[in-house]
C-alpha positions in Angstrom: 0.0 0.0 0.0 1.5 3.2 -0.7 -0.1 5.8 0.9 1.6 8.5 -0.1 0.3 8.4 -4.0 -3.3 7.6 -2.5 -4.3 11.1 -1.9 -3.1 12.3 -5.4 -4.4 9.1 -7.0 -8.1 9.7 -5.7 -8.2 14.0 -6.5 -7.1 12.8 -9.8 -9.7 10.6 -10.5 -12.4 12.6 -8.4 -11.4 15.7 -11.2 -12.0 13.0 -13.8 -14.5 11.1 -13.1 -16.2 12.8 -9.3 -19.8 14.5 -9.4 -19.0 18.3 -9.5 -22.4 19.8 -9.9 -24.6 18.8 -6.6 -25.8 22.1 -5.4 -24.0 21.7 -1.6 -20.8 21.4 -3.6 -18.5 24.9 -3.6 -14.7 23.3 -4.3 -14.8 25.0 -8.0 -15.8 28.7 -6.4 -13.3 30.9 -4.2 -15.4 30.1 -1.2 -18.4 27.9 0.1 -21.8 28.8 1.6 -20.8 27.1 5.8 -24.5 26.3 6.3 -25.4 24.8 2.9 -22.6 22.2 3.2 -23.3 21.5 6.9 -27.7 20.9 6.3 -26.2 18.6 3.2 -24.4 16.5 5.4 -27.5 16.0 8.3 -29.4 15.5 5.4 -27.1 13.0 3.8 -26.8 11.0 6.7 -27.8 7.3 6.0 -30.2 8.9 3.0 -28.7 8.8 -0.8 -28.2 12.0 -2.6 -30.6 11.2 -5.1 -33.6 11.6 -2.1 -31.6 14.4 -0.8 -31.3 16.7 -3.8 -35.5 17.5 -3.8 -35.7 18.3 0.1 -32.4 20.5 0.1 -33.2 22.5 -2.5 -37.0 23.0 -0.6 -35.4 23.7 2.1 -32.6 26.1 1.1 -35.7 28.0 -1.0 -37.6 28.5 2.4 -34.7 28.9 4.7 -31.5 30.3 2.5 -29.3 31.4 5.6 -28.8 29.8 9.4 -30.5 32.7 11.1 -33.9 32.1 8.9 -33.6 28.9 10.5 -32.7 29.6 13.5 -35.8 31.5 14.0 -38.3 29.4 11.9 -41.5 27.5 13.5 -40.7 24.1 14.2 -43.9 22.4 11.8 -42.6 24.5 9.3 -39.3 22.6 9.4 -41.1 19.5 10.2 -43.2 20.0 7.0 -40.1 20.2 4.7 -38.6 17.5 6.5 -41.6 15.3 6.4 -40.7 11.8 4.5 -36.7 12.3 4.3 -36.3 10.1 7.9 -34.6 10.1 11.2 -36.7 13.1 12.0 -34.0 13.3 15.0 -31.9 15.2 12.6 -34.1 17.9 11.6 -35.0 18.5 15.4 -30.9 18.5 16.1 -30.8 21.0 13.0 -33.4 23.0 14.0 -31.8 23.0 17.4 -28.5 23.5 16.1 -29.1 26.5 14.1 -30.2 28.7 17.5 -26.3 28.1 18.8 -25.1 28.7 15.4 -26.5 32.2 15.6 -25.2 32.3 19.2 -21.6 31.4 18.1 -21.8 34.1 15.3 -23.2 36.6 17.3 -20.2 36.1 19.7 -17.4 35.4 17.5 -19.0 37.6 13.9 -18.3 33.8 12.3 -19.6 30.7 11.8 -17.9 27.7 14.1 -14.1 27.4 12.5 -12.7 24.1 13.8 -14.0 20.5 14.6 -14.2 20.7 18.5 -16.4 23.7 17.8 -18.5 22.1 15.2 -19.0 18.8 17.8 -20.3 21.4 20.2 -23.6 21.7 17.7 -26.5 19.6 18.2 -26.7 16.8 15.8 -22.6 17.2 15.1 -20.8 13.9 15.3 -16.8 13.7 14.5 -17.1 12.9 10.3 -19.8 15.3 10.1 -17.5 18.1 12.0 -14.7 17.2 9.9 -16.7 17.4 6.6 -18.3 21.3 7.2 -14.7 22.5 8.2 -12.9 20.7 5.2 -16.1 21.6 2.3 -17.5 24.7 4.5 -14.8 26.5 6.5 -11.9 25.3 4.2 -9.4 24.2 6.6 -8.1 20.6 7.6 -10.9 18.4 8.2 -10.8 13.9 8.5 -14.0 12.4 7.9 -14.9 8.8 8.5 -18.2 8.1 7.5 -19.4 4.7 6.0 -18.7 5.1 2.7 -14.9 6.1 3.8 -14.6 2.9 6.5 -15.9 0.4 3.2 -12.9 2.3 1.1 -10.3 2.1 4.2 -10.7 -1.4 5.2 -10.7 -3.0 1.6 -7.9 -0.6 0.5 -5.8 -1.5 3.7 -7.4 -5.2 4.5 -9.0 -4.5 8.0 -10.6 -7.1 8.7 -11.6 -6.0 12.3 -15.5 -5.6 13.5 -15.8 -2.0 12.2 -19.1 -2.0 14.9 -15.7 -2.2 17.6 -14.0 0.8 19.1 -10.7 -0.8 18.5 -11.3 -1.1 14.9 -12.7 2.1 14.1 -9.6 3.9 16.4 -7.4 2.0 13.5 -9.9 3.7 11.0 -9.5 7.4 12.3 -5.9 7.1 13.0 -5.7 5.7 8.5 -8.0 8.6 7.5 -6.3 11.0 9.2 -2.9 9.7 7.7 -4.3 9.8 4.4 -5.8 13.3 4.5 -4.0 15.9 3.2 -3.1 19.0 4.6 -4.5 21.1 1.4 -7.4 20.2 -0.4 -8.6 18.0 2.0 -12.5 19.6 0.9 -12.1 17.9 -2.1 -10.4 15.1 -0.8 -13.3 14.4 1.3 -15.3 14.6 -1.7 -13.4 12.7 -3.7 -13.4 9.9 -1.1 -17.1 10.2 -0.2 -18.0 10.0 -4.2 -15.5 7.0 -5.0 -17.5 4.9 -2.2 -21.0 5.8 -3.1 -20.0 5.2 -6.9 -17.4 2.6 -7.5 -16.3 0.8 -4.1 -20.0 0.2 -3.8 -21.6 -2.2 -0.5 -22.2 -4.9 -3.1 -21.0 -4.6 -6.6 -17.4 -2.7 -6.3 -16.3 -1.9 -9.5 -12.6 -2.6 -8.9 -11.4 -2.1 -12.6 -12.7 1.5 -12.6 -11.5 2.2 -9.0 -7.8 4.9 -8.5 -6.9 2.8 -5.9 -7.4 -1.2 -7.4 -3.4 -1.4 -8.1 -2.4 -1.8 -4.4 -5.9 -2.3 -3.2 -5.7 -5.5 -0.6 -9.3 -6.5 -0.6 -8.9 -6.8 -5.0 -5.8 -8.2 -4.8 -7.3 -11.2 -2.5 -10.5 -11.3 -4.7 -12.6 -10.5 -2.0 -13.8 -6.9 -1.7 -17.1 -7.7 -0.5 -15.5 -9.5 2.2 -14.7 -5.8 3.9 -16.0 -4.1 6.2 -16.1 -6.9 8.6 -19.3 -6.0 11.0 -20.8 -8.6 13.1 -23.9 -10.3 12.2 -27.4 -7.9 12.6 -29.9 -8.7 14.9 -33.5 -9.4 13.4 -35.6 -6.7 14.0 -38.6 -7.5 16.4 -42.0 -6.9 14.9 -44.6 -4.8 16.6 -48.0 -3.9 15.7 -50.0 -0.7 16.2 -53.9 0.3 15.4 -53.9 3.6 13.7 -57.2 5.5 14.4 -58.1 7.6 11.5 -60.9 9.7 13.4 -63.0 11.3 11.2 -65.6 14.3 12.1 -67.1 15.8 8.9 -64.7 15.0 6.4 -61.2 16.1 8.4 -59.2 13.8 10.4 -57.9 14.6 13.8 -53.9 15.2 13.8 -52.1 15.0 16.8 -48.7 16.7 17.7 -46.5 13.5 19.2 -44.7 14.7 22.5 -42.6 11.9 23.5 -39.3 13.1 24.5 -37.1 12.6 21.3 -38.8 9.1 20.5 -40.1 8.0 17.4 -41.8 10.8 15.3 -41.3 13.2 17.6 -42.8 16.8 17.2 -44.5 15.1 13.6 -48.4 15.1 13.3 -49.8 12.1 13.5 -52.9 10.0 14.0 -53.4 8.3 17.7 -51.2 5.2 17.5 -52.5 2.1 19.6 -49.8 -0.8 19.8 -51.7 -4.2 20.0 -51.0 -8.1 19.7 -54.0 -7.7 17.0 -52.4 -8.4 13.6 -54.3 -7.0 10.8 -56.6 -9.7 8.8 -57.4 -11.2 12.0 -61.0 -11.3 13.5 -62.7 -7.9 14.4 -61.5 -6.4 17.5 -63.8 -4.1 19.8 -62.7 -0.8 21.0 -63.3 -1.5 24.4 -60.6 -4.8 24.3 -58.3 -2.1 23.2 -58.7 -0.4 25.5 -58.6 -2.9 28.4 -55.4 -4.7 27.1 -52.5 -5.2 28.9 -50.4 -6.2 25.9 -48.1 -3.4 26.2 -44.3 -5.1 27.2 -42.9 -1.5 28.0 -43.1 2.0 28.8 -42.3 2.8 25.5 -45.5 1.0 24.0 -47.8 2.5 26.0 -50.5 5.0 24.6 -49.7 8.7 25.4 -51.8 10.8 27.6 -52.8 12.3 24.7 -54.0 8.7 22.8 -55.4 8.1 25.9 -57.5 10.9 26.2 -58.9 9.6 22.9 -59.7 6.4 23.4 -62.1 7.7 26.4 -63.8 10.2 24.2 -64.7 7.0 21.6 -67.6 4.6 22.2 -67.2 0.9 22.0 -66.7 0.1 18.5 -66.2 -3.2 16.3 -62.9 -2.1 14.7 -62.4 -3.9 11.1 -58.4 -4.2 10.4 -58.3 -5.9 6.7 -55.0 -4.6 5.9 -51.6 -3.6 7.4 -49.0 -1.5 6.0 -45.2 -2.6 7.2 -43.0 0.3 7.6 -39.3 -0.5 8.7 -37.7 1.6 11.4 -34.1 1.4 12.7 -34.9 -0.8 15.7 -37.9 -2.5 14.2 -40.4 -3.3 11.8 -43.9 -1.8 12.7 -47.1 -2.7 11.0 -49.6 -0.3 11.4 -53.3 -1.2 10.4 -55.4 1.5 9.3 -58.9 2.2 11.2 -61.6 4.6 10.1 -63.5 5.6 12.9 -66.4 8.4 12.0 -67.4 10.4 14.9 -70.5 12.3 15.9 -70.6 15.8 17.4 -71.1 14.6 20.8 -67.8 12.7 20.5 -65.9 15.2 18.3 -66.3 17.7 21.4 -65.5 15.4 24.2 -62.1 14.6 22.3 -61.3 18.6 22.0 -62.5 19.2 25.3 -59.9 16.2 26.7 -57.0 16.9 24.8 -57.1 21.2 25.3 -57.4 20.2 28.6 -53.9 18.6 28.5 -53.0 21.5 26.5 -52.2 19.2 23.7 -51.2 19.9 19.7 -53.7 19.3 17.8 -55.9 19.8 15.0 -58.8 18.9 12.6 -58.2 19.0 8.7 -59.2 16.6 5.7 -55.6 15.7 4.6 -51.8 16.5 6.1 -51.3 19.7 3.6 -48.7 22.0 5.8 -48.5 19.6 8.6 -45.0 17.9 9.0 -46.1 14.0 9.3 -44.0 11.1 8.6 -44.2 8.7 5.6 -46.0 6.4 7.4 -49.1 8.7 7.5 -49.4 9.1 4.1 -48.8 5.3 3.2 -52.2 5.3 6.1 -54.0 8.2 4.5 -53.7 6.7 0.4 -54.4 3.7 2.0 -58.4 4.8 3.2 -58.7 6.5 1.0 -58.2 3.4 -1.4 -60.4 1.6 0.8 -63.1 3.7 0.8 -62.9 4.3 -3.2 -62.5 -0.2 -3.4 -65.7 -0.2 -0.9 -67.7 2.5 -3.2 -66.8 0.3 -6.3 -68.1 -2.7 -4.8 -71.7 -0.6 -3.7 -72.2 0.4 -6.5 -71.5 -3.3 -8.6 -73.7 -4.6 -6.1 -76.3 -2.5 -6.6 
């Protein structure tokens, strides 16, 4: 391995062959917009650039500089958030914006080096090291996962990446390999070559800068790298999603659960329940009697709660289920349409202003921030209820 030719070999090819014209990308102009290349790399965070590319531009059109943000409502950003993921980052972002504008208003600049970008909410080590290397323009490492797959085929580290042993060996390789200048588009360069050519599963070694002294080619393996102990399943859980309906709008709730799942998104009350979808009719009362929930962190809110007791017993009809995949665990939610009369519609404002929670009434999720989940539920009934129409109307 030589890696004093590995720098130059990769900025070579990155000027060659390296995407030059995604709109967080400033190593062609004299200097670089900070806060564009820092909300591309939240955004880019375990999400591809192709699903990037439509939410940054959104956002950068609503909020074009960190002190627009800083001060923005928070369902505004959630709304132009709403389907990218790992909301966690948009509520570090949001977060992280407000001591952004502290640090400028101190200092009359944005944050200059790593230790003061890992200060930021939301601001791990690579991501520090990619805004002052693309952004600020000084020395920054990175070490993200597309930089780890290139490091340990290149150098044959076959140690459990997921160990803090092995990705000390990592840092200590990328920050050898770095150079002192250009290290912005070195970071590009690496970042591009490893979501382009050294690829999770099809590496295209005969295209790749580094292939001559690359170990994990020379063995025939490169798939063989990153070494990372075997995953887990994911547990499956299941949750009734209660699409209440009062003249023609749906009742949105605000989630309030600390940073967990969805939190500060609209959504509809969320029940979890042994009761898989496709299963025999469940009553409203059983659901609300249950004691199926393992944890704390199954448990209704106060504010689902509060629900439930404003509904009457109803026979609740699940015929289908819609799986959506979360970090930790698949969920499958099963849609319910539950149409309410005025007495009920009250008793459910009354209970939830009374716990002063977020809320509100509307026919669709149009300037609410919800997650993707909700609008797999909402095309769902409303394919239902078109399929149900249909059948009326061939029956008749």
């Amino acid at each position: 391995m030589n890696h004093h030719t590995f720098a130059p070999r990769l900025l070579t090819w990155f000027e060659a062959h390296g995407r030059h014209n995604l709109p967080w990308q400033y190593h062609h102009n004299a200097t670089a917009n900070i806060y564009a290349v820092w909300l591309s790399e939240i955004m880019l965070q375990q999400t591809q650039v192709a699903t990037v590319l439509k939410y940054f531009e959104k956002f950068m059109k609503k909020f074009d500089t960190v002190e627009q943000l800083a001060v923005a409502d928070w369902n505004e950003v959630a709304t132009l958030w709403a389907g990218l993921g790992y909301y966690a980052r948009a509520r570090n972002l949001h977060k992280g914006a407000k001591q952004v504008v502290d640090f400028i208003e101190k200092t009359g600049d944005f944050p200059q080096t790593t230790d003061d970008w890992q200060s930021i909410s939301g601001v791990g080590r690579s991501t520090a090291g990619a805004i002052v290397a693309m952004g600020v323009r000084g020395r920054g490492v990175i070490c993200d996962g597309n930089v780890k797959r290139v490091l340990t085929r290149w150098a044959g580290i076959d140690g459990d990446i997921s160990k803090s042993a092995t990705d000390k060996e990592l840092w200590k390789l990328a920050d050898t390999l770095t150079p002192i200048q250009d290290s912005g588009k070195y970071a590009q360069a690496i970042m591009d070559l490893g979501a382009t050519i050294c690829t999770r599963t099809r590496p295209n070694c005969t295209l790749c800068p580094l292939s001559a002294d690359c170990t994990a080619h020379q063995e025939g393996c490169p798939t063989a790298y990153p070494v990372k102990a075997k995953k887990v399943s994911k547990p499956h859980r299941h949750s009734l999603a209660l699409a209440i309906c009062h003249d023609g709008q749906f009742l949105w709730i605000k989630r309030n659960n600390n940073g967990g799942i969805w939190d500060g998104l609209y959504a509809f009350p969320l029940i979890m329940t042994n009761h898989q979808s496709n299963q025999s009719p469940i009553s409203l009362d059983q659901v609300k009697n249950a004691h199926e929930m393992t944890d704390n962190t199954q448990a209704p809110s106060l504010a689902e709660r509060q629900v439930l007791d404003g509904l009457p017993n109803l026979t609740l009809n699940t015929p289908t289920t819609i799986k959506h995949t979360l970090t930790h665990f698949h969920w499958h939610l099963s849609p319910v349409l539950i149409d309410v009369d005025e007495t009920s519609y009250n008793q459910i404002n009354q209970s939830l202003k009374a716990i002063h929670a977020d809320f509100i009434w509307q026919k669709d999720h149009e300037n609410l921030g919800v997650p993707k989940a909700m609008e797999k539920i909402l095309h769902q009934l409303l394919h239902d209820a078109k399929k149900d129409i249909s059948s009326t109307h061939t029956a008749d």
